[in-house]
LOROLUM-251140 format. One record per residue (C-alpha): residue number from 1; residue in one letter; x, y, z. Coordinates in steps of 0.5 Angstrom, whole numbers, padded with zeros to 4 digits. Each point is the difference from the previous one (the first is absolute). Layout:
    k  r      x      y      z
  NUM  A      X      Y      Z
...
***
This chain:
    k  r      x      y      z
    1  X   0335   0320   0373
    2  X   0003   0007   0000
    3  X   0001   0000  -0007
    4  X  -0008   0000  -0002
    5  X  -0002   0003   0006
    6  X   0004   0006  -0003
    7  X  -0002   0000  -0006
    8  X  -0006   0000   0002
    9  X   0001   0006   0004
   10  X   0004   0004  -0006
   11  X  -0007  -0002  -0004
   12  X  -0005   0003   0004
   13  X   0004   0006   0001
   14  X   0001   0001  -0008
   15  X  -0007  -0001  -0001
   16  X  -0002   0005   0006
   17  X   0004   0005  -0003
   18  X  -0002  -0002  -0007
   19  X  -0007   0001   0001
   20  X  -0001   0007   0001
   21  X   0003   0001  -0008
   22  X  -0002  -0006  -0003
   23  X  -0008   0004   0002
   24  X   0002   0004  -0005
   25  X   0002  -0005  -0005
   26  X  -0006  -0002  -0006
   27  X   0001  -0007   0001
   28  X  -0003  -0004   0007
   29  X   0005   0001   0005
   30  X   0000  -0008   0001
   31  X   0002  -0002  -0006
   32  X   0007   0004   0002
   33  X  -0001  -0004   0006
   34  X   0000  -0006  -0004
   35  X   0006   0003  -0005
   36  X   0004   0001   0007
   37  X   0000  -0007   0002
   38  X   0002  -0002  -0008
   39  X   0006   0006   0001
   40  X   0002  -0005   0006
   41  X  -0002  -0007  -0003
   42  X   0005  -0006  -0004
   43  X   0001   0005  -0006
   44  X   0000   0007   0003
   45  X   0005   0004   0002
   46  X   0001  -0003   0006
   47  X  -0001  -0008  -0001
   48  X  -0003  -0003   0005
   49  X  -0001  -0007  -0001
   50  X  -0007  -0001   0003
   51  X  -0006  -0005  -0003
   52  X  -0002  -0003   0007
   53  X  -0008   0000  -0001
   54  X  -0003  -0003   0007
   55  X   0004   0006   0002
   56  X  -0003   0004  -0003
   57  X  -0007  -0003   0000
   58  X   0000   0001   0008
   59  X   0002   0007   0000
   60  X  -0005   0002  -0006
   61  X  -0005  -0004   0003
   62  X   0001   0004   0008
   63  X   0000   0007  -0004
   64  X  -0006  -0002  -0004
   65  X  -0004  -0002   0006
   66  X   0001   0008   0002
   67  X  -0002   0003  -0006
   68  X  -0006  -0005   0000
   69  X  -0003   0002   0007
   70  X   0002   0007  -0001
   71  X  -0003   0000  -0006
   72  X  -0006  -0002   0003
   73  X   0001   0005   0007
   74  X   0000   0006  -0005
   75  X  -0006  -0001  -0004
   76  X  -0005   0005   0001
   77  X  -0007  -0005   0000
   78  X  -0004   0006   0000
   79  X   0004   0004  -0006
   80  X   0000  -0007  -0004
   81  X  -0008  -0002   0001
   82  X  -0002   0002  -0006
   83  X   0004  -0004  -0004
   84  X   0001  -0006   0005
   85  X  -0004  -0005  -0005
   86  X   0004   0001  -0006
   87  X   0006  -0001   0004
   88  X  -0001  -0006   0003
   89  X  -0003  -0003  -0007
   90  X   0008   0004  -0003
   91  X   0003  -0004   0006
   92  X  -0003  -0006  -0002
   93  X  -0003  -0002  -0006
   94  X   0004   0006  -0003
   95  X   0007  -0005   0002
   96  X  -0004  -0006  -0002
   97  X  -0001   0002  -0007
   98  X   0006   0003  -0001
   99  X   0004  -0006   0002
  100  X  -0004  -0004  -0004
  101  X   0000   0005  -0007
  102  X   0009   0000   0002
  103  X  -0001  -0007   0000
  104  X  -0003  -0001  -0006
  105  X   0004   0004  -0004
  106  X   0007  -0003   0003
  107  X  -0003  -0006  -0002
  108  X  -0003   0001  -0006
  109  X   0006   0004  -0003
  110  X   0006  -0001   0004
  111  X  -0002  -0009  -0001
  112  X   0001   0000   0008
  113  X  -0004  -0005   0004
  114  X  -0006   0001   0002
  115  X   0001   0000   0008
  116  X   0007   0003  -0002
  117  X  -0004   0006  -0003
  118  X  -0004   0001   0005
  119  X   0005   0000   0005
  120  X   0003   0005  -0003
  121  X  -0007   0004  -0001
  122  X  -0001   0000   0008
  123  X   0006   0002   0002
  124  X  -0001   0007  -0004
  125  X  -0008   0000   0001
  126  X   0002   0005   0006
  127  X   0001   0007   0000
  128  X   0004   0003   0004
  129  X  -0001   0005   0006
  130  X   0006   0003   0001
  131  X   0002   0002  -0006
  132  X  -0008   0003  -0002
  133  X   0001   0004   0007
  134  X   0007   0002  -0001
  135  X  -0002   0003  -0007
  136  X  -0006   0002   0002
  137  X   0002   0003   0005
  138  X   0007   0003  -0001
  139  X  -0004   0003  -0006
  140  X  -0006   0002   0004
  141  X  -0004  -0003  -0005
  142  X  -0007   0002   0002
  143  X  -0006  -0004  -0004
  144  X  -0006   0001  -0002
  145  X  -0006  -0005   0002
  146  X   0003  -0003   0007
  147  X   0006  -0003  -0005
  148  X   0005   0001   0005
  149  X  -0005  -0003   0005
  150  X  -0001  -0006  -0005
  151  X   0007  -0002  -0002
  152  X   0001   0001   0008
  153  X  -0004  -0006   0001
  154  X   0001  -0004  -0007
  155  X   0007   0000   0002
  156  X   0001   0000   0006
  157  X  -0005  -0006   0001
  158  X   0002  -0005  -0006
  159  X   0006  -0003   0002
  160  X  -0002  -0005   0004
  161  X  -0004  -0003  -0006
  162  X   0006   0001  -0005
  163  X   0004  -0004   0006
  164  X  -0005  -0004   0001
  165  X  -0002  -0001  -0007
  166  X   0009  -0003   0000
  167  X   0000  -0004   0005
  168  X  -0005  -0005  -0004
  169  X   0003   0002  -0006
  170  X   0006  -0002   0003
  171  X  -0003  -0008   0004
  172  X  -0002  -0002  -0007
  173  X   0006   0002  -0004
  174  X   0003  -0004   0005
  175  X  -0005  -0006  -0001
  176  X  -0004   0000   0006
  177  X  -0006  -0003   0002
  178  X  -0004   0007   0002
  179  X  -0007   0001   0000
  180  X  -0001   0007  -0002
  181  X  -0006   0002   0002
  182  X   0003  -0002   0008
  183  X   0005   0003  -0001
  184  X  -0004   0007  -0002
  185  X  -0004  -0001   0005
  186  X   0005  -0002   0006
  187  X   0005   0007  -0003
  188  X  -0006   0004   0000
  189  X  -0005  -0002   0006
  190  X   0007   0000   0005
  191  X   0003   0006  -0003
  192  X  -0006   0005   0002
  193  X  -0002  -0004   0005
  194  X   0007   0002   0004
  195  X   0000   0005  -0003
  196  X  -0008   0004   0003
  197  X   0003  -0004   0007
  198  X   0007   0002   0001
  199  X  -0003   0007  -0002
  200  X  -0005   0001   0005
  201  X   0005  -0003   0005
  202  X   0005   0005  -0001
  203  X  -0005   0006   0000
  204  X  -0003  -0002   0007
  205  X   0007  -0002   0003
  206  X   0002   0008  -0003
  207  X  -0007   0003   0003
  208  X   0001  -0004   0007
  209  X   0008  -0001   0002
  210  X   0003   0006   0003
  211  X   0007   0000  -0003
  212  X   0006   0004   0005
  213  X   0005   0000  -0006
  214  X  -0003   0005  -0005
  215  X   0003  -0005  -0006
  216  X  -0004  -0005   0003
  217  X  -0006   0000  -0004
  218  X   0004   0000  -0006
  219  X   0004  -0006   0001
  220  X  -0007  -0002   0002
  221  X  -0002   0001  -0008
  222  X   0007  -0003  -0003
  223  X   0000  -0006   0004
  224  X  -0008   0000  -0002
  225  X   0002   0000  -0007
  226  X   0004  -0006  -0001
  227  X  -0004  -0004   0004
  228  X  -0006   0002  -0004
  229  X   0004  -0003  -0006
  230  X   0004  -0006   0003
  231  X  -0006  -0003   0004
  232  X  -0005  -0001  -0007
  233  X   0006  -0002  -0003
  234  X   0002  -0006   0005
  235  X  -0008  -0001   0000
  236  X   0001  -0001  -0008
  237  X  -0004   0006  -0001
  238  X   0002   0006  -0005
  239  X   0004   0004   0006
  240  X   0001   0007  -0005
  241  X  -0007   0000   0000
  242  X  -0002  -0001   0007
  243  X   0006   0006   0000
  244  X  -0003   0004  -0004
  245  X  -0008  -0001   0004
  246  X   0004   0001   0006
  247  X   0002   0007  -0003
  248  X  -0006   0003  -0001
  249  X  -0004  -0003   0006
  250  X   0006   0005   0004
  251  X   0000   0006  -0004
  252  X  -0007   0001   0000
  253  X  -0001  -0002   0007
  254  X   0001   0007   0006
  255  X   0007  -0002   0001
  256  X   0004   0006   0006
  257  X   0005   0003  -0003
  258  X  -0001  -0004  -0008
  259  X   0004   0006  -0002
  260  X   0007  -0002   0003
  261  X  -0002  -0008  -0003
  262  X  -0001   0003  -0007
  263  X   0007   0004   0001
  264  X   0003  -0006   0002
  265  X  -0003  -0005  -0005
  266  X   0003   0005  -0006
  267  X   0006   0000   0002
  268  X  -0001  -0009   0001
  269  X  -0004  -0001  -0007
  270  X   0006   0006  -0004
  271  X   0006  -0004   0003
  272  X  -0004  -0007  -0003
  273  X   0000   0003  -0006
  274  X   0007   0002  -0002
  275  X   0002  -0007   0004
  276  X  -0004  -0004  -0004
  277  X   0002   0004  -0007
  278  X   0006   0001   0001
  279  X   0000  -0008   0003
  280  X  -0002  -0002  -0007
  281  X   0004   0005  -0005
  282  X   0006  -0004   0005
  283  X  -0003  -0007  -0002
  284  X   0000   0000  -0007
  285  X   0005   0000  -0005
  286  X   0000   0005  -0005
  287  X   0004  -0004  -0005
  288  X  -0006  -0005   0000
  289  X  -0007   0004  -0002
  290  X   0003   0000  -0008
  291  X  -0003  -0006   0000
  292  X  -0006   0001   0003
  293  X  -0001   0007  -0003
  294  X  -0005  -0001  -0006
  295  X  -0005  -0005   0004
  296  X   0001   0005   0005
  297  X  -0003   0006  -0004
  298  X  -0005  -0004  -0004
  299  X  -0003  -0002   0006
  300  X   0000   0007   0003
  301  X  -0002   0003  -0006
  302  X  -0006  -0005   0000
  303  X  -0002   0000   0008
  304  X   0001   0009  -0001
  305  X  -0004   0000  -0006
  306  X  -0005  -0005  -0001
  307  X  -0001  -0005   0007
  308  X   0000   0006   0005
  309  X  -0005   0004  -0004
  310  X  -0004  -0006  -0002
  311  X  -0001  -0001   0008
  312  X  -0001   0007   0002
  313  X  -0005   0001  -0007
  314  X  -0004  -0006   0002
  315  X  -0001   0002   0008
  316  X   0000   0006   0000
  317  X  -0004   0002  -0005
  318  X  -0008  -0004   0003
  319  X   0002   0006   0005
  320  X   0000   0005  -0006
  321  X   0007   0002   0002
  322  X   0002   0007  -0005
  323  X   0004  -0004  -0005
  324  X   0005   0005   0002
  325  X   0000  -0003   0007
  326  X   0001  -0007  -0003
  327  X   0006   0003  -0004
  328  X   0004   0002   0005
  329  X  -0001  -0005   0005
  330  X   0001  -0006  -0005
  331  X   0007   0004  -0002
  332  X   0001   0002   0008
  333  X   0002  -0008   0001
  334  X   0006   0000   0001
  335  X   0004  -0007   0002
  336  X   0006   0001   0005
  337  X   0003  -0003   0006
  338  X  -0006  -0005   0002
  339  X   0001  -0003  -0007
  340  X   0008  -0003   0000
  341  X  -0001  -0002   0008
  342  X  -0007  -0005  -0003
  343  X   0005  -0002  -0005
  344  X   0006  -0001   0005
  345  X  -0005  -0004   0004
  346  X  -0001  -0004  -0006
  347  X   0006  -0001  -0002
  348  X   0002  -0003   0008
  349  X  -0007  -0004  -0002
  350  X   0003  -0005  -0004
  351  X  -0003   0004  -0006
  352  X   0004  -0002  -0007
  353  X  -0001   0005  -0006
  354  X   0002   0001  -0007
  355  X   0002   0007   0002
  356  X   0004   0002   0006
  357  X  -0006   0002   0004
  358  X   0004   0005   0004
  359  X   0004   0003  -0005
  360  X  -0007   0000  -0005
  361  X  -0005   0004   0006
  362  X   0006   0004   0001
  363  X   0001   0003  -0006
  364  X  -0009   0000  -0001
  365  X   0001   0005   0006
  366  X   0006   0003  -0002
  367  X  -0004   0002  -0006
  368  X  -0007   0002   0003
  369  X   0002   0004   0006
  370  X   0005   0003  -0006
  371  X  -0005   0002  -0005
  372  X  -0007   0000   0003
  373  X   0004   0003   0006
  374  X   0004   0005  -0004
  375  X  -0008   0002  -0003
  376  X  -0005  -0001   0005
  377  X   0000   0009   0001
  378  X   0001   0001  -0008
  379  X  -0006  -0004  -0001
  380  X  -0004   0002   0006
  381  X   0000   0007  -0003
  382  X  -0001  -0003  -0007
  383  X  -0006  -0003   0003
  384  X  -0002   0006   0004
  385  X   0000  -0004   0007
  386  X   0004   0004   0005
  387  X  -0005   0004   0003
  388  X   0002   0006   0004
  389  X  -0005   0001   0006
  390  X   0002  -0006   0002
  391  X   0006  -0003   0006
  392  X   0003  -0006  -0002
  393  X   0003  -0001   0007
  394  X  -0006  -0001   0002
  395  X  -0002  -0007  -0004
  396  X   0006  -0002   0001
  397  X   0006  -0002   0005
  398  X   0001   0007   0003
  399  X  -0007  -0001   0003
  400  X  -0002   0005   0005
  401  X  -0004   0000   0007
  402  X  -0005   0005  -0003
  403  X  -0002   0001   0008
  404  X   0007   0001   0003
  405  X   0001   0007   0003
  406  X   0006   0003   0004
  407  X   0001   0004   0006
  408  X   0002   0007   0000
  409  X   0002   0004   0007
  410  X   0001   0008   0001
  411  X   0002   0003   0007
  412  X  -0004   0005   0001
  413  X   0005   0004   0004
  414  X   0001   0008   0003
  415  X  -0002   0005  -0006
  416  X  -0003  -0005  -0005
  417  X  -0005   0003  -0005
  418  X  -0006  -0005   0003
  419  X   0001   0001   0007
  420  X  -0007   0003   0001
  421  X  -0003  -0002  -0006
  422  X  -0005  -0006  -0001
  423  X   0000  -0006  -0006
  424  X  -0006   0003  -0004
  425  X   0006   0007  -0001
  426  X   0006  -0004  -0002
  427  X  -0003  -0001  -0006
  428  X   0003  -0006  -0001
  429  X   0000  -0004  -0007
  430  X  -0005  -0005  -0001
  431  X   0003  -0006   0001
  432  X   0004   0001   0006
  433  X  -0003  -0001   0006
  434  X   0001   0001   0008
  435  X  -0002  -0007   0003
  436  X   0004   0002   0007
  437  X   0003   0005   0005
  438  X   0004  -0001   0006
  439  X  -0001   0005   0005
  440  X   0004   0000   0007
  441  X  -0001  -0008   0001
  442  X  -0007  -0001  -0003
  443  X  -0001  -0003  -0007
  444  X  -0006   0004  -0004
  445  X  -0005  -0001  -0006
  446  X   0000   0008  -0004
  447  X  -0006   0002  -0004
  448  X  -0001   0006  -0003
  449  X  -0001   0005   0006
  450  X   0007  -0002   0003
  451  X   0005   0005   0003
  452  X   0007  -0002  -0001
  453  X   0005   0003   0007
  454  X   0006   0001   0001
  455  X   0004  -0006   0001
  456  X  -0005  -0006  -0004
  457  X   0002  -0005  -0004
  458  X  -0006   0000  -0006
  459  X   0001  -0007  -0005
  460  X  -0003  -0001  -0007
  461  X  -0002  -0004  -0004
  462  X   0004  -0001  -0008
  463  X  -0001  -0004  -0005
  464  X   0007  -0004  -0001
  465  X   0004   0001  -0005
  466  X   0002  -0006  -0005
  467  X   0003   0003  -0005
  468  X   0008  -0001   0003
  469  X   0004  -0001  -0008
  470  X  -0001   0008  -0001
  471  X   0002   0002   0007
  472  X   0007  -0003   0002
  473  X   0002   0002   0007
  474  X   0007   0002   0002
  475  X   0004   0000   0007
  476  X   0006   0005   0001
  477  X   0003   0000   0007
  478  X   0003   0007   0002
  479  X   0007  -0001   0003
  480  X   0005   0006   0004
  481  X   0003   0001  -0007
  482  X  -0007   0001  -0005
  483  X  -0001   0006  -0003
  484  X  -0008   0000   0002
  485  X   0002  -0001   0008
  486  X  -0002   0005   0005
  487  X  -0004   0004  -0006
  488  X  -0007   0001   0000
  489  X  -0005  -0003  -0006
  490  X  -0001   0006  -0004
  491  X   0007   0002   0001
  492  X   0003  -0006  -0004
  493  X  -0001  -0001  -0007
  494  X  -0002  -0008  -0002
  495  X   0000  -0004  -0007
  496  X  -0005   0002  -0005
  497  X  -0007  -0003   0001
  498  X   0002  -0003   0006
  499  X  -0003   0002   0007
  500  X   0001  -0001   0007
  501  X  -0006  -0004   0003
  502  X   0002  -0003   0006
  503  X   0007   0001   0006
  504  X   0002  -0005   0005
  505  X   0002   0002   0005
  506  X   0002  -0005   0006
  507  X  -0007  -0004   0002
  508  X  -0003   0006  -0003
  509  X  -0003   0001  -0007
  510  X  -0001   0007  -0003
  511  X  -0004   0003  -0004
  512  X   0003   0007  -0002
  513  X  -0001   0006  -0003
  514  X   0005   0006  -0003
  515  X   0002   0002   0007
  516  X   0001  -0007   0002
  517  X   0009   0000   0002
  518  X   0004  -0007  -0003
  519  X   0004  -0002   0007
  520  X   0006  -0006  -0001
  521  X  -0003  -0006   0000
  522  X  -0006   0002  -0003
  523  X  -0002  -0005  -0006
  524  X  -0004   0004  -0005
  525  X  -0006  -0005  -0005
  526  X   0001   0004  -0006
  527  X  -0006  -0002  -0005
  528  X   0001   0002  -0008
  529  X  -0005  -0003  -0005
  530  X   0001  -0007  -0003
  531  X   0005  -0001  -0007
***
């Protein structure tokens, strides 16, 4: 139990301190990820014998619930409304006729059987959310024409059809008696079902329970989370899809406090991540993919050239897409995690293949998040898609609450420069505004005309600040000892491009100025601009 447990803990610590210096990489971070797990695996530097595949499936499987349901929590609807029907069609009939033409073409040239083939095509029919966010966003690639926001959606949402697409793949090559169109009906009809009720439920428990611990609501949404998936998933269902509708019922509903859950769910889906890629390099063994290596590139060259292209030509083009949308948004389908866990889950299916599956859809995702991966900024350029004026963080994951404000209070003490003036001759900036003043022991409403006196407490209201990578706060407790104790502010030299924001002294929280005096047993907040 210590053992993989302490592995565990050495991974994430890797990848935490990795993460930073592989943003700077050219390559997507979450190939080194998978590169990590490889390094640990049978044939790396540390051998760790590990082929448990129903391990691995339970795990990925939980990880993949997350990055569904926050896949669908972070999508801005209003942003995405312009392209939802093309998404939708991507999602859908796009992942059909992408698995059929894969399909086609293994069974055609490769001489698999038909049912094998298009095994193998549903299992890759699904682009993958984490790896088009992760590049998207670590090279803050902005698209024109809402892209960003159609691949959003398009990836985010097709899955389930890839999933569902395998499971009866999976029944038929295991000689079942199906009835497909049931079976379509039954994994759609209670998948969005499940998923509108469970959504509306979590949404009205929200607005109405009074939690006493501030985290209440969170495990609230987590626990929401599982449910959303579990419950279709025992009911026969499409659990990823009642996940993700669940998603996107919550995050564009008004939620309290929605900030604190984007931030908690952040660092949920980027955990699930780096665990499922890093699972997966640890699962497979390397000395095995040479003999899969060229039907793997024959299919990943003919899905990336020919079958994701004609998919995305033939949707998007009745909407009078720019050819150079079709073009970025056909190369931007990158397969990933989801991918080798539909195969996994095949393989645990009883699914007998010519190719090993698992090792065949692993060196496919290996060599598409590699090359298409690798290029997607190159050829966004090439293409002239990256759109400056626009904010990515705003379609994507990093979704911000476009109404969140904070609360800024001044202590209008003895000799202050207000005292005796009005509101309307502070000339205060435009977006700053004076929404209350506590005098004595009465709360007032301000406008314009009113005088600030000594001894008032005036409250404004700010738009929040959401861009925290480019601004890290440090700690620096001052002791009998340090150098800074019982010198004021303007007296001390700090680091460069370092500031002193903020003294905690005692119960009390300081804002300071040049002639403030550092005491022992002050903690100083120092802010400097993000690296």
């Amino acid at each position: 139990m210590s053992q993989p447990l302490l592995l565990m803990g050495v991974v994430i610590l890797i990848c935490i301190v990795m993460n930073r210096f592989i943003q700077r990489l050219a390559v997507p971070s979450l190939l080194i990820f998978i590169a990590l797990g490889m390094l640990f695996g049978e044939n790396g530097l540390f051998r760790i014998p590990f082929d448990d595949y129903q391990v691995s499936s339970i795990i990925c499987s939980i990880s993949l619930i997350f990055i569904m349901f926050y896949g669908g929590f972070g999508t801005n609807l209003s942003a995405a409304r312009p392209v939802l029907a093309k998404s939708i069609l991507l999602s859908t009939v796009g992942v059909a006729l992408t698995a059929g033409l894969c399909g086609l073409f293994v069974h055609l040239v490769l001489g698999l059987s038909l049912y094998e083939s298009l095994l193998i095509g549903a299992v890759i029919s699904s682009t993958d959310a984490a790896s088009v966010f992760n590049i998207l966003r670590t090279n803050r690639l902005s698209l024109k024409y809402g892209s960003a926001s159609l691949l959003e959606i398009e990836s985010g949402s097709n899955d389930p059809v890839s999933y569902m697409l395998t499971v009866i793949l999976v029944s038929l090559l295991a000689g079942e008696s199906v009835s497909v169109p049931l079976m379509l009906l039954s994994q759609v009809a209670i998948g969005i079902l499940c998923g509108v009720v469970i959504g509306k439920i979590a949404v009205l428990l929200l607005s109405r329970l009074t939690f006493s611990d501030e985290h209440g609501k969170t495990i609230l949404v987590f626990a929401v989370a599982l449910v959303s998936y579990a419950l279709p998933d025992c009911l026969g269902g499409n659990g990823y899809l009642s996940a993700y509708l669940c998603g996107i019922l919550m995050g564009n509903s008004s939620i309290a406090h929605k900030r604190q859950l984007i931030h908690f769910f952040d660092v949920v889906t980027d955990i699930s991540q780096v665990i499922i890629f890093f699972l997966l390099g640890l699962l497979v063994t390397p000395a095995e993919l040479p003999a899969v290596f060229v039907p793997a590139l024959c299919i990943m060259v003919f899905l990336t050239l020919i079958a994701r292209p004609a998919a995305v030509f033939a949707l998007l083009l009745p909407f009078r897409s720019p050819l150079r949308q079709i073009g970025i948004v056909s190369w931007a389908g990158l397969r990933g995690a989801a991918s080798i866990v539909f195969a996994i889950f095949a393989v645990l299916g009883g699914a007998r293949t010519s190719y090993n599956l698992f090792n065949l859809v692993f060196c496919i995702v290996l060599l598409s998040i590699a090359l298409q991966g690798t290029l997607l900024p190159w050829v966004s350029r090439k293409l002239d898609m990256i759109d400056p004026a626009e904010d990515v963080s705003k379609t994507f994951n990093d979704y911000q609450e476009e109404n969140d404000v904070d609360f800024v209070k001044v202590h209008i003490e003895s000799g202050h420069p207000w005292i005796g003036r009005s509101l309307a001759e502070l000339q205060l900036p435009h977006n700053l505004l004076a929404v209350m003043i506590t005098r004595d022991s009465d709360n007032l409403v301000p406008d314009g005309q009113t005088v600030l006196q000594d001894g008032d407490l005036l409250v404004f209201a700010a738009r929040a600040f959401e861009d925290r990578e480019n601004l890290s706060l440090r700690e620096i407790p001052i002791d009998r000892s340090h150098k800074w104790n019982n010198r004021t502010l303007r007296e001390i030299t700090t680091p460069q491009h370092t500031l002193i924001i903020l003294i905690q002294r005692g119960t009390r929280t300081m804002i300071p100025d040049g002639g403030t005096r550092i005491q022992t047993g002050d903690i100083l907040v120092l802010a400097q601009p993000g690296t």
